[in-house]
Structure formats: structure tokens, C-alpha cells
C-alpha positions in Angstrom: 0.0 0.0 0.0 3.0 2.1 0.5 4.5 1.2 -2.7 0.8 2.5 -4.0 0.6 5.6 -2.3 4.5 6.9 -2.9 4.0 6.4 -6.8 0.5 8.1 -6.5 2.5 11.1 -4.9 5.2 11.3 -7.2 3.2 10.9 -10.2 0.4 13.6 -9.0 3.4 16.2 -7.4 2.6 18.8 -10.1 -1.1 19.3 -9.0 0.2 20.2 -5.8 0.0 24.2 -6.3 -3.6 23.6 -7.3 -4.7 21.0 -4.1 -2.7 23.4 -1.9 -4.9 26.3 -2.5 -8.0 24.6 -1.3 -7.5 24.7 2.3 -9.7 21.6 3.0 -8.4 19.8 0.2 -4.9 20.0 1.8 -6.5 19.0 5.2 -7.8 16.1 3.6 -4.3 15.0 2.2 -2.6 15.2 5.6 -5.0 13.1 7.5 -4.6 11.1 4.4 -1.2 11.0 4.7 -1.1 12.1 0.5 -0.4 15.1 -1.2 -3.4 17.4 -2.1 -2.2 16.8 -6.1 -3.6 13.4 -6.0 -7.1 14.4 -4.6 -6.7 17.0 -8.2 -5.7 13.9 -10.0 -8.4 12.1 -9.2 -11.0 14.8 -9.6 -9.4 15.4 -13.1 -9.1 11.4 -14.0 -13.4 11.6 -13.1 -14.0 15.0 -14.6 -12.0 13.0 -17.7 -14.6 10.2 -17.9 -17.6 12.2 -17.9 -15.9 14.1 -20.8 -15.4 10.6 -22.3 -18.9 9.5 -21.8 -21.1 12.6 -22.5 -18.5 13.9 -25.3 -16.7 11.4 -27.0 -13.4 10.0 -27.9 -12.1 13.0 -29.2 -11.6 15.2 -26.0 -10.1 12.3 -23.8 -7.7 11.4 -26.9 -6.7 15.0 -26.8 -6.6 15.1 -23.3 -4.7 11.9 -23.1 -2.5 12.9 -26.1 -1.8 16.3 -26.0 -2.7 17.9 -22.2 -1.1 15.0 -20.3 2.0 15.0 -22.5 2.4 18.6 -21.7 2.4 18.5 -18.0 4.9 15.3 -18.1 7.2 17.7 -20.3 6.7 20.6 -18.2 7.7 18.5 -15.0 10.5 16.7 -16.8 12.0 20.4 -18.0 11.8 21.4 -14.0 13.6 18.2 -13.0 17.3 17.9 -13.0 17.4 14.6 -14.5 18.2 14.5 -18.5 16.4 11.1 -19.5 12.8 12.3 -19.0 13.7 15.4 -21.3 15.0 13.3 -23.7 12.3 10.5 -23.3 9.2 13.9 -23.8 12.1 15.3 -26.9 11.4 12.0 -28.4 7.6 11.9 -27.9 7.1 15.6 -29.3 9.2 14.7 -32.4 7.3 11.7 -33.1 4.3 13.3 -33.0 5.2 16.3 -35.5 6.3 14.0 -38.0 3.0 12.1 -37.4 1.5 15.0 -37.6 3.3 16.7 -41.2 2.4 12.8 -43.0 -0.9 13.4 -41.9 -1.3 16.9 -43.7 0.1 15.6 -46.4 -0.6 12.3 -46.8 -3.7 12.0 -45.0 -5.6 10.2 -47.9 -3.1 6.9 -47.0 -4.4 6.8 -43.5 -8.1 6.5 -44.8 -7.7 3.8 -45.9 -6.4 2.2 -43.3 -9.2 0.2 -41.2 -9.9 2.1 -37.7 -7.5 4.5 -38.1 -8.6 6.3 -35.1 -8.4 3.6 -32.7 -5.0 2.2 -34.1 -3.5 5.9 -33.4 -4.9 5.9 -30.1 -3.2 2.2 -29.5 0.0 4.0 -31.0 -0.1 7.0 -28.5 -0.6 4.4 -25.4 2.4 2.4 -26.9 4.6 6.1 -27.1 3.3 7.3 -24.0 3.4 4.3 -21.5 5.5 2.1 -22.9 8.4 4.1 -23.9 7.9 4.0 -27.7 8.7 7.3 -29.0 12.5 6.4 -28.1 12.5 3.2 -29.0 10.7 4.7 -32.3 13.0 8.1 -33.1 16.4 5.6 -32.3 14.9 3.5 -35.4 14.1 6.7 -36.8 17.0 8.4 -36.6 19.6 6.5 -39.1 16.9 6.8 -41.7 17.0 10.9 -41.3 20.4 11.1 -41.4 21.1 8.5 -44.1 18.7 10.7 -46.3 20.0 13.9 -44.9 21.2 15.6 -47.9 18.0 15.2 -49.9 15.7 16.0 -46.9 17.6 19.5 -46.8 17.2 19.6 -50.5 13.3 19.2 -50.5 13.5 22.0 -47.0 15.3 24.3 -49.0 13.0 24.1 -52.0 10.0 24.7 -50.6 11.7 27.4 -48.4 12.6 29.2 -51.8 9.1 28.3 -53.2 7.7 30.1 -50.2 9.6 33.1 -49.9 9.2 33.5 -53.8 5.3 33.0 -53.3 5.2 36.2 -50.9 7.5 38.5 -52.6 4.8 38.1 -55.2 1.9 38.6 -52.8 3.6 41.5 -51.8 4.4 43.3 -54.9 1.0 42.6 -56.0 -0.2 44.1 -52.9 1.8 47.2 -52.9 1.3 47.5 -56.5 -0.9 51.2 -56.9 -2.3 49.5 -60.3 -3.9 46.9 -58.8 -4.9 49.1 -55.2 -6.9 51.3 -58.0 -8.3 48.2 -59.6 -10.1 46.4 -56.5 -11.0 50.2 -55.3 -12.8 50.6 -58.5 -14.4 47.3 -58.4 -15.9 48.0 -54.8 -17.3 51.4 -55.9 -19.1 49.3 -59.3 -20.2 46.7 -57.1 -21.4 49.6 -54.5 -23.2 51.1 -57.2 -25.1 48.2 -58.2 -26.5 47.4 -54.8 -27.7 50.6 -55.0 -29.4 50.4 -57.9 -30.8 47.0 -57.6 -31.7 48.4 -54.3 -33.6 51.5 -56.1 -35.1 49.2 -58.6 -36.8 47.5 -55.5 -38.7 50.3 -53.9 
């Protein structure tokens, strides 16, 4: 039971400033011999299944996958240790790439049969099990085996991009044009007033 309650402590420290603001709540956790964070916890974890079962999936994914993540990044900056910050580095990176094939590639994923669920069994596997390291260490020979062409296809669409508004912005600054689109709201101001006119 020890075991039990020293793990819920040190996994629930960071609601601490929040329990200890709530005077009763942190009377509760002394006689309880636990921290007022894991009375927060558990609030949270219940306010999280209600979520679940009067709003879906979605928020308790995002909670789960995005709002949890967070806080275990936040603690493991504040902590002197270096393997947590490498172990939320890894998670973070994972996820952007998952997130950039998704944009773009998002049509692939379709087809793939309960895609929703098998993401959420990938984000358990990343987040409890330790498999955005194991992932981004498999990862990682592939990036830089394929560096040079990666920084290619970066440095084209940089150049696509910067070429795309340097156009925008000549054509925006251009007087000719400024006249153009103030002439067509004055025609197209003229004709609602006729057409309204015409109506009376």
C-alpha cells in the first residue's frame, strides 16, 4: 500500500500548487497521509470520464495525447534529470512527424481500417511504454542516411515560399492593382444601390 501511495504522490506532485490552494483539500491529504495533487488527480481522471462518456473520444484522446504529454514535459524540463527530457524530446518529435504525414498524406491513413483507434493504441504504446525512443532511435539513421535530400526538398519549398510572398507582396503594394479592387468595390457599390432602387 506504500508502494501505492509513494508512486500516486510522485506521479500527481505537479497538481500540488492547485490541491494546496484549497484549504480543505490539503486538510484532507494530511489526515490522508497524500499530497493534495492526487485528490486533483483524481477529480481530473473523473472529470475526464464524464468528458469521455457525454462527449466522445475526441476530448479524452486530446486530453490523453496532448494535455497530459504537456504536463509530463513541463515536470520533466523542472527536474534535474536528463532522460525524462530526452524521453518527452522523443515523444514531441514523433508526434510532428506524425503530424506533417498526416497533412500531407492524409488520404493513405483513410484507408487504413480504424484508423482512429490504431492511433490511439500508438499513443498508449509512445506514451506508457516508452515508444517514442524506441521509435525516433529507429528513426533516426533513416533521417540522417537521407540527410542531404531531406535538406534539398527543406530548402526548395523554403525558396518556393519566400518566392510565393514576394509576389503577394508586390501585387499588394502594386498602386495598379490598389486602384483596380477600389474601382471594383465602388461598381459593385453602385449596383447594390441600384438593384436596391429598382426594389422600392
Amino acid at each position: 500500500m506504500d508502494k501505492i501511495k509513494a508512486s500516486l504522490t510522485d506521479n500527481t506532485r505537479m497538481f500540488d500548487k492547485i490541491g494546496d490552494q484549497i484549504p480543505p483539500l490539503k486538510k484532507l491529504a494530511h489526515d490522508q497521509k497524500l499530497n493534495s495533487g492526487a485528490f486533483v488527480a483524481v477529480a481530473l481522471f473523473f472529470a475526464s470520464l464524464l468528458i469521455l462518456i457525454f462527449h466522445g473520444v475526441e476530448l479524452a484522446v486530446c486530453s490523453y495525447t496532448i494535455i497530459y504529454p504537456a504536463f509530463r514535459s513541463i515536470r520533466a524540463i523542472e527536474t534535474d534529470e536528463k532522460d525524462d527530457d530526452k524521453t518527452w524530446l522523443c515523444y514531441w518529435v514523433i508526434i510532428g512527424v506524425l503530424e506533417v504525414l498526416e497533412t500531407f498524406f492524409g488520404f493513405i491513413f483513410w484507408f487504413i481500417p480504424f484508423w482512429k483507434w490504431v492511433r490511439v493504441i500508438f499513443f498508449v504504446y509512445m506514451i506508457s511504454f516508452g515508444g517514442a525512443e524506441v521509435m525516433l532511435n529507429k528513426l533516426l539513421p533513416l533521417i540522417e542516411a537521407h540527410q542531404s535530400e531531406i535538406q534539398a526538398v527543406i530548402d526548395q519549398v523554403t525558396e518556393v515560399a519566400n518566392d510565393a510572398a514576394q509576389e503577394a507582396k508586390k501585387q499588394v503594394t502594386d498602386p495598379a492593382l490598389l486602384m483596380k479592387g477600389v474601382n471594383a468595390v465602388s461598381q459593385a457599390q453602385a449596383a447594390m444601390a441600384s438593384n436596391e432602387k429598382k426594389e422600392e
